[in-house]
Every structure is written in C-alpha cells, then in structure tokens.
C-alpha positions as MATLAB code, in Angstrom:
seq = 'XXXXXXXXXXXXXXXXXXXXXXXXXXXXXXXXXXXXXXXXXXXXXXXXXXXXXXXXXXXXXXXXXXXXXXXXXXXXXXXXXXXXXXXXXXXXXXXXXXXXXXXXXXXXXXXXXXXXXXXXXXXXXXXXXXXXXXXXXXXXXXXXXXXXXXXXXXXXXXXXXXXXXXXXXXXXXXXXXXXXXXXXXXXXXXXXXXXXXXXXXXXXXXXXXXXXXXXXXXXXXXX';
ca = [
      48.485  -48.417   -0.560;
      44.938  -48.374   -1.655;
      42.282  -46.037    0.524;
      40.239  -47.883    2.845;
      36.565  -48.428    2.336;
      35.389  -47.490    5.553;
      36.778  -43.882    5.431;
      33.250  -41.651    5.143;
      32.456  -38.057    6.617;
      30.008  -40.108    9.374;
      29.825  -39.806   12.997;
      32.878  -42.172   14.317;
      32.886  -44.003   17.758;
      36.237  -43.034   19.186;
      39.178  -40.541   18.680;
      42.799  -41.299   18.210;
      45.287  -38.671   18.292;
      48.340  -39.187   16.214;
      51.417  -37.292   16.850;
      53.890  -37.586   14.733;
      57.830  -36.413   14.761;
      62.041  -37.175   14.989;
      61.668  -36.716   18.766;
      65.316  -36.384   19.048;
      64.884  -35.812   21.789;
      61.616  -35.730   22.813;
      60.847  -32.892   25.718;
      58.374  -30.661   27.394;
      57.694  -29.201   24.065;
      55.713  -32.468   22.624;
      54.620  -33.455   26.112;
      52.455  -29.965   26.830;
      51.794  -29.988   23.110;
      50.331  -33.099   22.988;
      48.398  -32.910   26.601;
      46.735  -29.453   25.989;
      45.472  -30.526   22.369;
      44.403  -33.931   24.112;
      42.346  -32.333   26.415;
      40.937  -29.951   24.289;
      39.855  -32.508   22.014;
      38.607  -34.757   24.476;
      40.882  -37.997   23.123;
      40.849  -41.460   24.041;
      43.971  -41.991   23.003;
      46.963  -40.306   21.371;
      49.895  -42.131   19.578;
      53.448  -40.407   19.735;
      55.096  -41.815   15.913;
      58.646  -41.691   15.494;
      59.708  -41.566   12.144;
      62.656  -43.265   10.919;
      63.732  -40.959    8.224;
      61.608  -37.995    8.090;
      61.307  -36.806    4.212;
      62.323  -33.039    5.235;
      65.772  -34.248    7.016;
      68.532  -35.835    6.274;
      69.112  -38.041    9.218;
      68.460  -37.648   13.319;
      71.153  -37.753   15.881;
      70.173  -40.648   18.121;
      69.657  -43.871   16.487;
      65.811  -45.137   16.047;
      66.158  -47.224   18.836;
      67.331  -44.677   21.423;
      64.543  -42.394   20.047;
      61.888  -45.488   20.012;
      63.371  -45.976   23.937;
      63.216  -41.986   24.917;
      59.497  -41.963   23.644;
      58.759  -44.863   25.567;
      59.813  -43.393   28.739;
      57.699  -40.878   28.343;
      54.549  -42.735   27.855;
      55.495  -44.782   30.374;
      54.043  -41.430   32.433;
      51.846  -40.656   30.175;
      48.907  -42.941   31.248;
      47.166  -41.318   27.715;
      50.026  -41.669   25.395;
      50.787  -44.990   23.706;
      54.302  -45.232   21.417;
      53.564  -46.475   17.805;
      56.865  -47.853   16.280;
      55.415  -48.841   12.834;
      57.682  -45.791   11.138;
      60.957  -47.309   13.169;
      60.946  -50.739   11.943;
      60.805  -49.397    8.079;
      64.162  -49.211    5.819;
      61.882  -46.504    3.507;
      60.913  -43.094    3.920;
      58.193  -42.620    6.505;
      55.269  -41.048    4.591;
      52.343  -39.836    6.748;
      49.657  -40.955    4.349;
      51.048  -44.664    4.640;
      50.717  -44.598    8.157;
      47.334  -42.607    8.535;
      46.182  -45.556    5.846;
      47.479  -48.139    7.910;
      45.905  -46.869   11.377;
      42.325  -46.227    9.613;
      42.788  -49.875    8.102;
      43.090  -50.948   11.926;
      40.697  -48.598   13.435;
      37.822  -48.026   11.180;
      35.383  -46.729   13.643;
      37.575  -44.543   14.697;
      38.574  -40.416   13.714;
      41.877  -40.072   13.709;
      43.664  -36.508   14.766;
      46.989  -35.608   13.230;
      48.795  -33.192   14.904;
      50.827  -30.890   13.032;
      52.900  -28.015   13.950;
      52.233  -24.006   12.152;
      55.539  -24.559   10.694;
      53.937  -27.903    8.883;
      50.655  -26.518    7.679;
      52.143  -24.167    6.038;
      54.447  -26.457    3.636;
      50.824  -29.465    4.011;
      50.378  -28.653    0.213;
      53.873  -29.776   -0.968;
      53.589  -33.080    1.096;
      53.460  -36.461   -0.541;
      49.703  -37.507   -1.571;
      48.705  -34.672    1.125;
      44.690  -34.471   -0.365;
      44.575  -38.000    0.569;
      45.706  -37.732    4.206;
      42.833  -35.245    4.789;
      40.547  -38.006    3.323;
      41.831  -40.030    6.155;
      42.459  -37.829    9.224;
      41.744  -34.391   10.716;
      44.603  -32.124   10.830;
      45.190  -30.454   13.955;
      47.304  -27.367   13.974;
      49.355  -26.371   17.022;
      49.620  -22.760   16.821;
      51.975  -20.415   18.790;
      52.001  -16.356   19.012;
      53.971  -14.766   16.473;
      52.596  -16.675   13.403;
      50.043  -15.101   10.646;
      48.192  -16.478    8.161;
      47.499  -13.746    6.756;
      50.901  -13.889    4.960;
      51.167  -17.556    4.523;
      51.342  -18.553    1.049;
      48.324  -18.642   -1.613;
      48.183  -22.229   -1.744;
      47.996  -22.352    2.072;
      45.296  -19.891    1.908;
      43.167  -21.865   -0.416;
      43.689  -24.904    1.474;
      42.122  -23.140    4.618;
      39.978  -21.575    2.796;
      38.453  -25.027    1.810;
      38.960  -26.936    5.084;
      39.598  -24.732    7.971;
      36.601  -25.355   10.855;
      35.544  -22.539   12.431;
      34.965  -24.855   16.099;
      34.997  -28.296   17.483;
      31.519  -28.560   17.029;
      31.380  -28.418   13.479;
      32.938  -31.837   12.844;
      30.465  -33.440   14.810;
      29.378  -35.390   11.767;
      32.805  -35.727    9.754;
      35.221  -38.128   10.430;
      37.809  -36.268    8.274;
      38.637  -33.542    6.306;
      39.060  -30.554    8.365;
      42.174  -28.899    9.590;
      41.561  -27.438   13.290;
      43.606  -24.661   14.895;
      44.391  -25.562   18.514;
      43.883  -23.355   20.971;
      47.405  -20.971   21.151;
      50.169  -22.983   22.910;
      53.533  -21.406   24.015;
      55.512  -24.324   24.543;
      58.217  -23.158   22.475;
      60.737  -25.519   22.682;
      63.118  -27.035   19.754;
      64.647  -30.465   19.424;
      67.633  -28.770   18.270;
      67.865  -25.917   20.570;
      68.199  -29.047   23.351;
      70.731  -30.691   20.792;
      72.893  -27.371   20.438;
      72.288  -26.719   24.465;
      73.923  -29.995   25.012;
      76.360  -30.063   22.854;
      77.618  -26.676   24.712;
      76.757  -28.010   27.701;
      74.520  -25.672   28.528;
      71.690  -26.820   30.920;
      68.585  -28.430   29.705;
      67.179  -29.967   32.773;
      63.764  -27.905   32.439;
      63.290  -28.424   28.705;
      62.544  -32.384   29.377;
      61.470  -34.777   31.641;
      64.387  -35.995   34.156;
      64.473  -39.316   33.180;
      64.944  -38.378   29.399;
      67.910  -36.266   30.644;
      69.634  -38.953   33.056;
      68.825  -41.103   29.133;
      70.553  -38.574   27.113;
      73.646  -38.490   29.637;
      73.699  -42.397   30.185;
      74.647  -42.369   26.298;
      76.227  -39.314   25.825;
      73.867  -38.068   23.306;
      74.273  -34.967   21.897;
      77.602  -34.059   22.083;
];
C-alpha cells in the first residue's frame, strides 16, 4: 500500500487515538489504559482495533466475532471510544502499517495516536515496515513501574534516541514521528491472566466490565 500524500510534519486539525490489540477479552486493563492516555492527550476520538490474527500469536481464544461483539459492548459505554473492525473482516495477517495507511488515507487532516504497550516498544524495531508507521502516526507508549530503558536493547535505544519527545508540547507542529511516554499507568491487568482465572474458575468480576463477564459466561468462554 503506497504512503499517502498528505502525511507531512504540519499542524493537523484533529486527533484520533488508535488502540490496537486481541482483546480476548477485553477488560479494565484497556479501558483505564485507553481513558487515562485519552485524557492526557486531549483526543477527539479513540478507535479500539481488533486484530484478526495478530503477527506475534498464533491464534485467540474467542472467535473474531465474539471479540468484535465484547469490544462493542464496551464502547457502547464508552461515549469516546468507537470499534474499528477493518482488521476482523481480513483473511491476512493484520499489519499495523496497513491499517495506520488506511486511516490517514481517510482522515488526512487528522494526527493519528497509536497506542502501544512497554512490552511493544521494545520489540517496534523488528515490526513489519515499522519506519513507515512512524511516518504515519505518533506512537504512544503506555508505561507501567517496573520497566527500564535503560536496559532495553541498543536498537531500542537508538530508536528513542531519534524520536522520543521530551513533552506534549513539542509535537505541536508534527503530525507524526514521535514516540510519547504516557504518563505511568498501573493497570496491570493480562488478557491471559483473565483467560487462565477463568479457566480455573477463579473470580474475575473486577478485572472487566460486568456486562463483558455475564458475555464471557453466556458462551462459556474461556474454559
């Protein structure tokens, strides 16, 4: 997919947030995640992605619709949060620079925000085409205690070193480019601790939102 012609480091009109993941299942994890990044940022707008078959995994344990439905569930009390099923209806490997390409395409005017997890930033350099997704989108980095990158690997370090910004304010005037470290966030919560919890029936109940929970039970997910 070819880079669109719009994408310049200029002042944009709007953010989008993109949040991408195997939500399976989604929980409080992504919810706080997503809200305390959203508000630090100051979004319009933030897009929960479900992939279909992440490149990192070898399959998820719901199907892609009960996934797609979960997510929906949630932004249906989320008033910011808006599902994106473009990944879901694909038979390929979900690639985030295809998407990212396909969203600038659509919203030209627009900076997009991709959140990423610690655990992703520091593997960014061995993802597929990864210099061009920071030609299309800022990175946003949720970070949690007990990570430092101080021991993350050398090609990490250069990355940083290249496009870390030091505050919000200085990417006023770039629509893309920079990787951003959140604000620390201590919503430590796992997809597959919830899976395991489940599948030991263990409770869950305050690891996700109640209607995801009366979901997973409906179907018997999990066990």
């Amino acid at each position: 997919m070819s880079m669109p012609n719009s994408v310049k480091n200029t002042p944009c009109q709007n953010r989008i947030g993109l949040f991408g993941g195997t939500f399976d299942p989604i929980h409080y994890g992504h919810i706080n995640t997503a809200n305390h990044i959203a508000n630090w940022l100051s979004l319009k707008e933030l897009s929960l992605i479900p992939c279909h078959i992440p490149p990192h995994k070898s399959s998820a344990s719901a199907t892609a619709q009960q996934r797609e439905e979960m997510v929906q569930l949630v932004c249906n009390q989320q008033p910011l949060f808006t599902l994106d099923n473009r990944e879901l209806t694909k038979t390929s490997t979900s690639y985030t620079v295809e998407t990212l390409a396909q969203i600038k395409q659509e919203h030209p005017n627009s900076c997009l925000f991709f959140i990423i997890g610690m655990d992703s930033l520091l593997s960014f350099t061995t993802w597929h085409r990864w210099q061009e997704i920071l030609k299309l989108a800022h990175i946003v980095v949720s970070t949690r205690p007990g990570y430092n990158l101080a021991n993350s690997n050398q090609a990490t370090k250069d990355l940083l070193t290249k496009h870390l910004a030091d505050s919000l304010s200085a990417i006023t005037n770039k629509s893309s480019g920079c990787i951003l470290l959140s604000p620390e966030n201590n919503h430590n919560i796992s997809s597959s601790q919830i899976r395991c919890s489940l599948k030991e029936q263990l409770p869950v109940q305050n690891l996700l939102p109640e209607n995801i929970y009366r979901y997973i039970n409906r179907y018997k997910l999990y066990l």
